[in-house]
N, C-alpha and C positions, 0 to 999 in steps of 0.2 A: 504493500500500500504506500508504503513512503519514498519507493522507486518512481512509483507509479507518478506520484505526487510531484515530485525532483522532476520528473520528464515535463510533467505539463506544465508547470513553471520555466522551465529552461524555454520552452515551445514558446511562451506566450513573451516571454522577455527577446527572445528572434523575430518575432512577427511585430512587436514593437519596434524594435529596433530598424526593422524593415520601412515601417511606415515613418519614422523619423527620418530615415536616412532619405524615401523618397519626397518630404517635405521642407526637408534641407535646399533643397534641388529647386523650389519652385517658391524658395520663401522672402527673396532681393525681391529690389528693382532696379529699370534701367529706362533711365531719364532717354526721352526721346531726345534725339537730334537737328528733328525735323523741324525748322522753324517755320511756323503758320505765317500764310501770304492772305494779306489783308486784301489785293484785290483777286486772287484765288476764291476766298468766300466769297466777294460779291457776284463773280462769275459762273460758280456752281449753285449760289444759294439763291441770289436775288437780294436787288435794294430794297431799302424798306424794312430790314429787317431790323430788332432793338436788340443792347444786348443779351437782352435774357432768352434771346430765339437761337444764339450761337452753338451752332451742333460743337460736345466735346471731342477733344482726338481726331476731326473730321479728316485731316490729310491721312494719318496714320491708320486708320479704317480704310481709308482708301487704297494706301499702298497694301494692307495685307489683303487685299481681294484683287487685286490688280492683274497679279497674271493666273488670275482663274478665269477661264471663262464661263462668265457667270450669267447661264442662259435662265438661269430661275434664282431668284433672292425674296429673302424673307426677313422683314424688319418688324422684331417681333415688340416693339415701343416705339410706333409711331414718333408722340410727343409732336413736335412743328414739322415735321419732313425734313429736316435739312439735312439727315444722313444718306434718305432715303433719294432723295432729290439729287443729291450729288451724284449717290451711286448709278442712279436711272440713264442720268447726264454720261458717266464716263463706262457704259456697257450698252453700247448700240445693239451687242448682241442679246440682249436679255428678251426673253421671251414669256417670262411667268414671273409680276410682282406681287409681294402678297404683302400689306400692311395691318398690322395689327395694335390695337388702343382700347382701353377699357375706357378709355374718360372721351366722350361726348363733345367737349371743348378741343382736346386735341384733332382731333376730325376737324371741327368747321375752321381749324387755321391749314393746316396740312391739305385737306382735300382739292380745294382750286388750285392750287399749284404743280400737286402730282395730277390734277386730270387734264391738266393744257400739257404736261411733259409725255402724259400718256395718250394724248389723241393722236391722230390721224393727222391733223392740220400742222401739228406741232414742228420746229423746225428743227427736231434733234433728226440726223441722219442713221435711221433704225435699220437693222438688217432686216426686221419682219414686222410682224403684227406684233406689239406686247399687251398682251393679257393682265390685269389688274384687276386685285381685289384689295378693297381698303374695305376691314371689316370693325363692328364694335367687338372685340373677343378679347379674353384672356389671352397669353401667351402660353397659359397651362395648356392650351386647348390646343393644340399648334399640329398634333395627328388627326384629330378629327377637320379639323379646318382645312388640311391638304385632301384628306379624305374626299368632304364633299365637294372639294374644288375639281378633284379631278384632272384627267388628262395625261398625257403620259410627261410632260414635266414634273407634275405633284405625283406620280405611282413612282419614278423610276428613283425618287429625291433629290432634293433641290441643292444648288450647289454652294448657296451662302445662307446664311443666316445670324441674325444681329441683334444683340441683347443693348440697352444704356439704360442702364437698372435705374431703380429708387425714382421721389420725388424731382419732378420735373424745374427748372428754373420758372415756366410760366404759371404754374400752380405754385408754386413759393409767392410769387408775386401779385397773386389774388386773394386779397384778406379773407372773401368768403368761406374758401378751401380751409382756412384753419391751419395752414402748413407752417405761417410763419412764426418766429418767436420774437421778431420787432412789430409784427403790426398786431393788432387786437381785433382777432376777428371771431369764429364760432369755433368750439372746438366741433372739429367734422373729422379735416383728415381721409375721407375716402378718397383715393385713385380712382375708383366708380359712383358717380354721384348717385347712382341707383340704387347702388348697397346698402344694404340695411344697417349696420354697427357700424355705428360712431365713436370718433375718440369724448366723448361727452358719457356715453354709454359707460366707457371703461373705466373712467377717472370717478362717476358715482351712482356705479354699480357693481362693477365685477370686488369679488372677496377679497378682503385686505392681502392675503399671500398670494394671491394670481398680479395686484400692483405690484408688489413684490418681486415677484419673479419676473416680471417683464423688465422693471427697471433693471433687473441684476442681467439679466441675461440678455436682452433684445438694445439695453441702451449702456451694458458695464459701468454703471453709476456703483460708484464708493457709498456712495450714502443714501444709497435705497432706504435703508429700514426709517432711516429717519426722513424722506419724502415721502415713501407709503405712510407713516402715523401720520403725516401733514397733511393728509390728502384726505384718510379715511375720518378723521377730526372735522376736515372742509365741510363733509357733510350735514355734521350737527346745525349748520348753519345756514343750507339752502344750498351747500356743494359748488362745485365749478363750474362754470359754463361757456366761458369764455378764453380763448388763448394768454388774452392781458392777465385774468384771474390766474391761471396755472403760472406764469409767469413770476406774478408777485410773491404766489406763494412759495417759489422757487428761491427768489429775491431777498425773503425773510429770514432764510436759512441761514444762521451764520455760516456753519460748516462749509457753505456753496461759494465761500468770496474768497477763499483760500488763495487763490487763482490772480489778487489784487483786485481792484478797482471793477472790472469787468469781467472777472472770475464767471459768475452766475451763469454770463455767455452760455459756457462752455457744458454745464450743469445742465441748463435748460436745453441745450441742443440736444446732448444727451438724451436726456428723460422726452422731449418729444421724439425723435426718431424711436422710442422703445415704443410712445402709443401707438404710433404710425405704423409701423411694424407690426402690430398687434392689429391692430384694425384692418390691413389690408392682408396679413399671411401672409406677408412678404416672405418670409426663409422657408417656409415647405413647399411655396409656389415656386419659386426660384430652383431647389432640388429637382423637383418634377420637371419641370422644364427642362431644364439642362439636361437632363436623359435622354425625355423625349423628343427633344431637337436634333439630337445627336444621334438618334435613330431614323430622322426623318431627311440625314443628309446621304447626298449621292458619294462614292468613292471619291475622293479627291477636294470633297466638299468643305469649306470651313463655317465655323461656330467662333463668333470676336465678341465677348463681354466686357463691358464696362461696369466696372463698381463703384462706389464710392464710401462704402466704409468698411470696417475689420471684416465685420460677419459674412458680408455680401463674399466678400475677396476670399474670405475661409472656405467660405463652401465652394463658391465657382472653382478653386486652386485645389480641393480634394476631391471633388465631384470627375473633375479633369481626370486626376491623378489615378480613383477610380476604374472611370473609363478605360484609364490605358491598362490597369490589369484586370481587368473583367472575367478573364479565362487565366483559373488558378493554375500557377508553373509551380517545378519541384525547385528545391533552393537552387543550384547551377543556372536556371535560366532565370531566377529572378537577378542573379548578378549583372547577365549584360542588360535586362531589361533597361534602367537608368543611365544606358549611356550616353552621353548626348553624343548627336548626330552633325554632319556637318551643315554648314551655313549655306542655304539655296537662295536667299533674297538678302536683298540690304539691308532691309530691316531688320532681317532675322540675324539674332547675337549668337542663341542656340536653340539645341533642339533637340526635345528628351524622346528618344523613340519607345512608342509602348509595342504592343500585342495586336490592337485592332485601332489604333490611331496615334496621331506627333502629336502632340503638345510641342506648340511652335512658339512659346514663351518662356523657356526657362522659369524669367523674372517676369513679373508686368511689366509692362509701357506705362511710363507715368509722362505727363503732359511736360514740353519745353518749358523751359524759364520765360521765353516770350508772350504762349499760350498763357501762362500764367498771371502774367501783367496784361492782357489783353482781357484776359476771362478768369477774373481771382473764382469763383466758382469751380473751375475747373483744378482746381488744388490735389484735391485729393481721389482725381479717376483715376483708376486703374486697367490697361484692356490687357485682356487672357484670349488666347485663341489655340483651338485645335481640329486639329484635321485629320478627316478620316481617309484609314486606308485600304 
């Protein structure tokens, strides 16, 4: 029995070690080089646009799709089109677009300007006919939606497809939405303004340990316990309702000003992105996804996410990681499995070959220092991509 015991410990301390050493592998980054051309956006995106329309990474998106020939793409977060748009613009060959957005508002900005790049009249030089579907859908939904689309681009699997995860810059900057933590507006927070559960719902309703556990896990707030008592206290007295409300009571916190004068910031951004999170399923939506994307691409096909914070990045980076051993090896072939591979594009720094796809990022793509000053929002993207083989 104590053999027995000594083996399955040894086992499990190998199989750790395994997963560490493959998370080692994909756990940097590496600062793009690419420095963004100001009138590159206006030429791919269109004037008129403000800044909070600026697609993130857009050249970098661009260059990893670039020598695919990308006769079917799938932009599984809408948002304003401007990734979508550019892509349309620089793949004459594309014959199957499929767009995808849960939120209502993203459509009425995005759709007149993908449907003049997608007509007939339009003066992009198309090799054929392109097929478009801008739909209101989940990104979870992303096989049934090729499904009933049909045709032998969506049966045989599409060659790209494109995640820019989280809250949008143009829902941040609509008080109604609830998104932000300067302006005072409802607490809502739905990505779907149809959905039912609100961040209003969460903050006074759900059980004081479920606040709890969101704060601690969904927003890695230091000082959960003492923001859930603050919260669940709120109520004695007509509760939260409003952004400014949860705000202050953040505000009141000594413990949150640690940080100096503007400390709270950093607090409050926290603790909302855990309701947000919570309200929309963002982290089991996102796993699911990432499968079934991965299963809906052609041979040769890639999947490029954009994250923006730990959680997002943790999953897409182990989901990847995943993916690439899908089919259990004995220990000698988990050895070369992590080898990195050589460099096929400029872009590409390296490149971890798995079993049934590349993980063509090592490290994330984190946005130039120019992107940066041009679009401080874009601080903390990160894009992942992997290809199937």
């Amino acid at each position: 029995e104590l053999k027995r015991r000594g083996r399955k410990t040894r086992i499990e301390k190998d199989n750790k070690r395994k997963v560490l050493n493959a998370e080692q592998l994909v756990k940097k980054r590496t600062r793009s080089e690419r420095e963004p051309d100001e009138m590159w956006f206006l030429d791919n995106i269109g004037n008129g646009n403000n800044p909070s329309h600026i697609p993130v990474l857009l050249g970098e998106v661009m260059d990893v799709f670039a020598s695919v020939r990308l006769k079917s793409f799938v932009d599984c977060t809408l948002g304003a089109g401007g990734h979508s748009s550019a892509m349309i613009r620089a793949h004459p060959e594309m014959e199957l677009y499929v767009g995808l957005d849960v939120d209502p508002v993203a459509h009425q900005i995005a759709q007149p300007q993908l449907d003049a790049l997608c007509s007939k009249d339009s003066d992009q030089n198309r090799a054929g006919e392109l097929q478009a579907h801008i739909l209101l859908k989940n990104f979870k939904n992303i096989k049934s939606v090729l499904r009933d689309i049909g045709g032998n681009q969506a049966a045989s699997g599409v060659y790209g497809i494109f995640m820019d995860l989280g809250v949008s810059s143009m829902q941040v900057d609509t008080i109604e939405r609830g998104f932000s933590v300067l302006k005072d507006g409802p607490l809502d927070m739905r990505m779907n303004p149809l959905a039912s559960l609100r961040a209003d719902d969460i903050i006074n309703s759900w059980p004081a340990e479920e606040i709890g556990r969101i704060l601690r896990e969904y927003g890695e707030e230091a000082n959960w316990f003492s923001l859930q008592n603050k919260i669940i206290k709120a109520r004695s007295s007509g509760g939260l309702h409003s952004t400014g409300e949860l705000v202050r009571l953040i505000r009141s916190s000594a413990s949150s000003l640690r940080g100096g004068r503007h400390g709270w910031i950093k607090t409050a951004t926290r603790v909302f992105q855990a309701v947000r999170i919570a309200v929309n399923d963002e982290l089991t939506t996102l796993k699911e996804s990432l499968l079934s994307s991965f299963c809906c691409l052609a041979p040769g096909g890639r999947l490029a996410v954009i994250s923006f914070h730990s959680l997002e990045d943790r999953i897409v980076k182990q989901t990847f990681l995943d993916i690439a051993t899908s089919h259990g090896k004995d220990d000698d072939e988990m050895k070369t499995l992590f080898e990195v591979g050589g460099v096929k594009e400029a872009w590409m720094k390296q490149v971890i070959n798995g079993h049934n796809a590349r993980i063509l990022t090592k490290r994330p793509i984190t946005p130039s220092e120019m992107e940066e000053k041009m679009n401080p929002r874009s601080r903390s993207a990160k894009l992942r991509v992997i290809e199937k083989i």
